[in-house]
N, C-alpha and C positions, 0 to 999 in steps of 0.2 A: 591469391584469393580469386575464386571463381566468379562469374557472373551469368553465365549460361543459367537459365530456369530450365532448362526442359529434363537431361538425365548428366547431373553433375555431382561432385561430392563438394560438397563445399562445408568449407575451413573457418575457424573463429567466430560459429554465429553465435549473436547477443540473443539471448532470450529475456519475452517479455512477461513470460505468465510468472514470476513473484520478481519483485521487486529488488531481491540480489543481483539481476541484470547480469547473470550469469555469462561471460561473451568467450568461454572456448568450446563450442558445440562444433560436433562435424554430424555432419547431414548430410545425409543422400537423398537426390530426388532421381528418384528411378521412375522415370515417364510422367512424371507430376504427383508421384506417392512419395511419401519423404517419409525418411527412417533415420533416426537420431541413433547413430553408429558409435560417438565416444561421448563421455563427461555428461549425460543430461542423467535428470534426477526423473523421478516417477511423474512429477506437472510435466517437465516438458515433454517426456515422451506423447504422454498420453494429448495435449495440444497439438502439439508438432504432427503427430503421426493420425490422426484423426479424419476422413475424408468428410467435407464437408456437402451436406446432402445439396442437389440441384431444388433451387425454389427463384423466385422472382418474388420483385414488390408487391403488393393486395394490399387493395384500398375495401375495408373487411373480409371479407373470403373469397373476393374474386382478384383476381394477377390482372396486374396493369404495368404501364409502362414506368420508366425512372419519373419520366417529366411529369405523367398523371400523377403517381405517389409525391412528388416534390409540394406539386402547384395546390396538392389538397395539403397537405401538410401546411405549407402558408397560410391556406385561409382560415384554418384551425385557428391557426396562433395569433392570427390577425383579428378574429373576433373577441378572442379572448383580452377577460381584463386584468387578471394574473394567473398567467403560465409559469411553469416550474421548468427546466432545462436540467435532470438530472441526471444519474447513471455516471455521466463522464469517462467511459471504462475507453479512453481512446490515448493516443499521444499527444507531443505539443501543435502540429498540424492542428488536428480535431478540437482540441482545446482552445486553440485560439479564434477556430473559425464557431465555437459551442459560445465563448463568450462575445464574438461579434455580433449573435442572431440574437443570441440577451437583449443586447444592450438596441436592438432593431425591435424585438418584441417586447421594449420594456416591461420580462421577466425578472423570474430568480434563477439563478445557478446554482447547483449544489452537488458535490461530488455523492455517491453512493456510502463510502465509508467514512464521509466526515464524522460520524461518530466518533469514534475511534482517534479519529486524527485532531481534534477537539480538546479531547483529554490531554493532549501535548499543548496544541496550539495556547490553550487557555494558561498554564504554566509560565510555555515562552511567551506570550503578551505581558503576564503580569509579575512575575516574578524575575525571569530571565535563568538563563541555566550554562552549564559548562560542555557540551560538545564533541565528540570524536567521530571518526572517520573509521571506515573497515580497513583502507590500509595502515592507521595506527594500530588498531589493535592487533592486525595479524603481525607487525613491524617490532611492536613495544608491550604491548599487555604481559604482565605477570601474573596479575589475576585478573580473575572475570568471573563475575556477580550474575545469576541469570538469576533477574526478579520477578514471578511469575511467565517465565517464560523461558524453553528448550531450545527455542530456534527453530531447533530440526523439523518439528512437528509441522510449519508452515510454512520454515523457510531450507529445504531438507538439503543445501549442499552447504550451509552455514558453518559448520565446525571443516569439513573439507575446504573451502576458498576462505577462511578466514583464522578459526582456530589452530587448526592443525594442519596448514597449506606444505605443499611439498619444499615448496621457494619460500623464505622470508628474509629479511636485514639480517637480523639475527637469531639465527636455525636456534642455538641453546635455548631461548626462548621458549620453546614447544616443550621440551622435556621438564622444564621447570614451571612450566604455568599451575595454576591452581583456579579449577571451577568449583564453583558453589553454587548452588540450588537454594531459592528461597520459593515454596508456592507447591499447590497439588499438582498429584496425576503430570506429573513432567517426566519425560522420555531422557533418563542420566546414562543411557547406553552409549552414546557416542563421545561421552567424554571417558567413559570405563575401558571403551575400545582403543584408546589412542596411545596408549605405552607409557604416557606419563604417571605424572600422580594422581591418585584414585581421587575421585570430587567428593566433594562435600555438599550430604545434602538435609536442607532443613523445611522439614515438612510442617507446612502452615494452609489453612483456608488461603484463597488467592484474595479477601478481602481484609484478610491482616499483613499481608506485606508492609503497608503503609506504617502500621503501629511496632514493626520486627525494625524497618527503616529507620522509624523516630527514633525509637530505643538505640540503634546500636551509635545515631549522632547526638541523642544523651551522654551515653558512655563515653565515647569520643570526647566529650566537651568537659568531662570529670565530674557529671551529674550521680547523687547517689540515687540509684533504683530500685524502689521499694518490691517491684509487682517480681516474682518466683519464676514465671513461663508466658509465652505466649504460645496459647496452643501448646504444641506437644517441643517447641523451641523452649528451651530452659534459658533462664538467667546468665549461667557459666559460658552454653555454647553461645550465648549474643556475645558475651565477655571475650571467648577466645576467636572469633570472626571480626573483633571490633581490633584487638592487636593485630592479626592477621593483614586486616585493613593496614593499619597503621605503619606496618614494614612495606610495603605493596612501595616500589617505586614507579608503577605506571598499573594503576586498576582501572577496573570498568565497568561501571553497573549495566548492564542492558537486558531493558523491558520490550512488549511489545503492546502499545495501547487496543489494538483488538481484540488481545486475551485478555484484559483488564476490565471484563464484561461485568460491573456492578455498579450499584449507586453512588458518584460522588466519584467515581476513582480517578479523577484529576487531582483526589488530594495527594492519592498514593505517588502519582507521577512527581505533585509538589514536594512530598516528603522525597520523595530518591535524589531528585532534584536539590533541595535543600544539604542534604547529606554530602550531595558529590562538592559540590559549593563550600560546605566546610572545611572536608578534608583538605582541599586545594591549601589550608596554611600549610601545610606540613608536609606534603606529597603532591604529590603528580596523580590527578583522579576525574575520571570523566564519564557520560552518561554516555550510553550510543543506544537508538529507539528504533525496531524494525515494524516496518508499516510501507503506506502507499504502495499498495496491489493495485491492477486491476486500474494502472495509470492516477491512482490518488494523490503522491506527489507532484507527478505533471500537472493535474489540474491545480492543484493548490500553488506552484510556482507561476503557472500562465496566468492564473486571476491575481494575482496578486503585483506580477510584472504589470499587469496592464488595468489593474482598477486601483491597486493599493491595498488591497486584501485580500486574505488566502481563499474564500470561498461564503457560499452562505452570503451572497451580493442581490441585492434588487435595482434594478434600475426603472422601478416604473414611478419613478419622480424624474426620468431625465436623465441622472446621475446616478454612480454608485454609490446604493446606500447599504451600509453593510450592519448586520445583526445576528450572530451567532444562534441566539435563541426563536428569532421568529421566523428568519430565514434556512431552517432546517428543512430538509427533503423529508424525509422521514414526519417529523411533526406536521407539515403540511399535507401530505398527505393522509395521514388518521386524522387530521383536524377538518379534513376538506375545506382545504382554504383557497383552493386555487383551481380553476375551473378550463385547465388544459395542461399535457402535460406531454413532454415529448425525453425519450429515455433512450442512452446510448451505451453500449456495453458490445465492443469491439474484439476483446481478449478471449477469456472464458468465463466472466459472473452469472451462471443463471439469473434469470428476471423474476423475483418471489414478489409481486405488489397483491395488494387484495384488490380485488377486481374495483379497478378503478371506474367510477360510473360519471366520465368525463372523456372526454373527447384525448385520445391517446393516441403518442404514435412513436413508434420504437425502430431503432437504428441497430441492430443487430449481426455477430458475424450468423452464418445460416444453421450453425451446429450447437447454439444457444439454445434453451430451454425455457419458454414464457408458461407463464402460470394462467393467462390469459390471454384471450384475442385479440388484438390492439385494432384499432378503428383503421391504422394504418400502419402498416411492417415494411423497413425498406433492410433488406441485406446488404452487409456492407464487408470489407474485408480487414483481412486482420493485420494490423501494423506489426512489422518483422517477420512474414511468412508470406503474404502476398502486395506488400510495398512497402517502400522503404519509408523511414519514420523517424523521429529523436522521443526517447524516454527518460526522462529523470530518476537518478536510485533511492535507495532507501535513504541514505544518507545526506544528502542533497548536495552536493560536491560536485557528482559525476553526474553530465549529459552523454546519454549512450546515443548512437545511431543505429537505429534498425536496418537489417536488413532486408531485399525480396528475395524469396527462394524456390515461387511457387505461383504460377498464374495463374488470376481471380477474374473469373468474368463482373466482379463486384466491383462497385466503386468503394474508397474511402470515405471516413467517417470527414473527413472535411470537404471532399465533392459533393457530398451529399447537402452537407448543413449549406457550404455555399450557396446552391443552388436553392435551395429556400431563401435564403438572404437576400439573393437578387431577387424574389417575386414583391418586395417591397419598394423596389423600384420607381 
């Protein structure tokens, strides 16, 4: 393993831009240009390989120093009587020093994609659900369920590191697996590609998965069902996917709650959830849910190690007060509930907010994209390319370590926030 930044190749890098945490990258940095030479997907090239343009901090259109950008940033937050701390696009460093300055500017915290991650959380709060790991299923899966969701589309080395891996426990495994498709417009080319058996796939609106779900743990439960189809899914084929099920010695439903973009779709998550829960009399059967990009499960781990809850925290009673519903980034902001706001996005999320007409100030790597001016812009660098880092994966099991590969006249997304922190001094 190398460590030279300046013209090295270096061996087993972890990549941060989706959350499969991809870690056999070999990278070249030839003079400080880096070129993903094996194993990276079209995200990481395009991150990794990216030069990032020369800019410095503005306190609004004029460049100032770190200390000027830090010390205004403070006083911002410091008149303020509720700030939002959102974005969170950083690792557990960033995360932890994001929720220090919370709980200094008795603010709210919110990740960018808590949406999304919502739709889970709300399930696992209230219901509770059954669980799997990417190396069970690359280990043990016989079948796999994709419920409104390909994988490949978001997460594109997905069927290569986990479905169809070149290593696994047990290689038979691969040749005998069975994919199934529930949901639209889904990419079935990389399970067509894979030498095994051809997938199966059932074409539904992405807002009837939930009621294909119900149905097929009716069936299961030896409910008679009256309804003919759902959608263009007929009766029979729920029938022969509900046996299918039923022989399955190790299945796996796996969703992904950002494609699950409709009204209510926590129910869908609760029906899948409910379903894999049943089966478990009789077989071996588990959910696996891909999300937290863009560090969403970092944050949601960090606020929750250290407040007691995954996100969506206020502390401007002193304490963490936590509220799924009123403490939303997103709702606060089209509600204009919060009269400063300060947004961090390290990785690659462009910045789309609608011009916020409050006192703003954004933590950015310099190759991001804002939709607006921010009152105050500090550039910062990118965890696993210009300092080393820990990231949490999709699965929440594995903490990766980042690596540097790449020298950044920027500071870190937790120098930064530090250094505000201490202006309250």
């Amino acid at each position: 393993m190398t460590i030279d930044t300046e013209s090295r190749r270096h061996l087993n890098v972890p990549c941060p831009f989706c959350n499969l945490l991809c870690d056999d990258l070999v990278i070249e940095n030839r003079k400080g240009k880096l070129k993903v030479s094996q194993h990276g997907c079209h995200l990481a090239k395009k991150q990794f390989e990216q030069e990032q343009p020369g800019v410095t901090p503005r306190i609004g259109k004029k460049d100032c120093t770190l200390e000027d950008a830090t010390r205004a940033a403070a006083k911002i937050l410091k008149r303020s009587k509720q700030a939002l701390i959102g974005g969170l696009g950083t690792d557990v460093n960033g995360a932890r020093a994001a929720l220090q300055l919370t709980e200094k500017a008795s603010a709210i915290i919110d990740h960018m994609h808590s949406d999304a991650a919502f739709r889970n959380l709300d399930v696992m709060q209230n219901h509770g659900w059954v669980m799997t790991t990417m190396a069970e299923i690359k280990n043990r899966a016989d079948l796999i369920i994709f419920a409104g969701t390909d994988a490949n589309t978001n997460y594109p080395r997905f069927f290569e590191r986990v479905i169809y891996p070149n290593d696994s426990l047990v290689n038979a495994n691969k040749k005998n697996r069975q994919i199934v498709y529930i949901g639209e417009n889904l990419n079935i080319a990389p399970a067509k590609k894979a030498g095994g058996k051809q997938p199966i796939n059932l074409e539904c609106r992405q807002d009837k998965i939930g009621e294909v779900t119900s149905t097929i743990h009716a069936i299961a439960a030896g409910q008679e069902i009256v309804k003919h189809a759902i959608g263009s899914i007929t009766l029979a084929q729920l029938k022969e996917l509900t046996e299918l099920i039923q022989q399955a010695k190790y299945g796996v439903i796996v969703w992904a709650p950002g494609e699950l973009n409709f009204p209510y779709a926590e129910l869908t998550v609760q029906s899948i959830s409910e379903l894999v829960k049943y089966l478990n009399r009789t077989t071996r059967f588990s959910g696996f849910t891909l999300g937290g990009n863009e560090g969403g499960m970092t944050a949601n781990q960090v606020t929750a190690w250290q407040s007691g809850y995954p996100s969506r925290v206020s502390f401007a009673k002193g304490y963490p007060e936590y509220d799924p519903y009123r403490f939303s980034a997103w709702q606060l902001l089209r509600n204009k509930e919060i009269d400063a706001l300060l947004w961090i996005s390290s990785f690659s999320a462009p910045i789309e907010i609608a011009r916020p007409r409050i006192p703003t100030i954004v933590l950015a790597a310099p190759s991001i994209r804002i939709n607006f001016t921010p009152d105050i812009f500090i550039p910062v660098s990118t965890p696993g390319i210009n300092h080393v880092g820990q990231i949490i994966r999709t699965d929440s099991v594995v903490s990766l370590k980042l690596r540097k590969i790449q020298e950044s006249q920027h500071p870190s997304v937790s120098e930064v926030l530090n250094q505000i922190t201490n202006q309250y001094r």
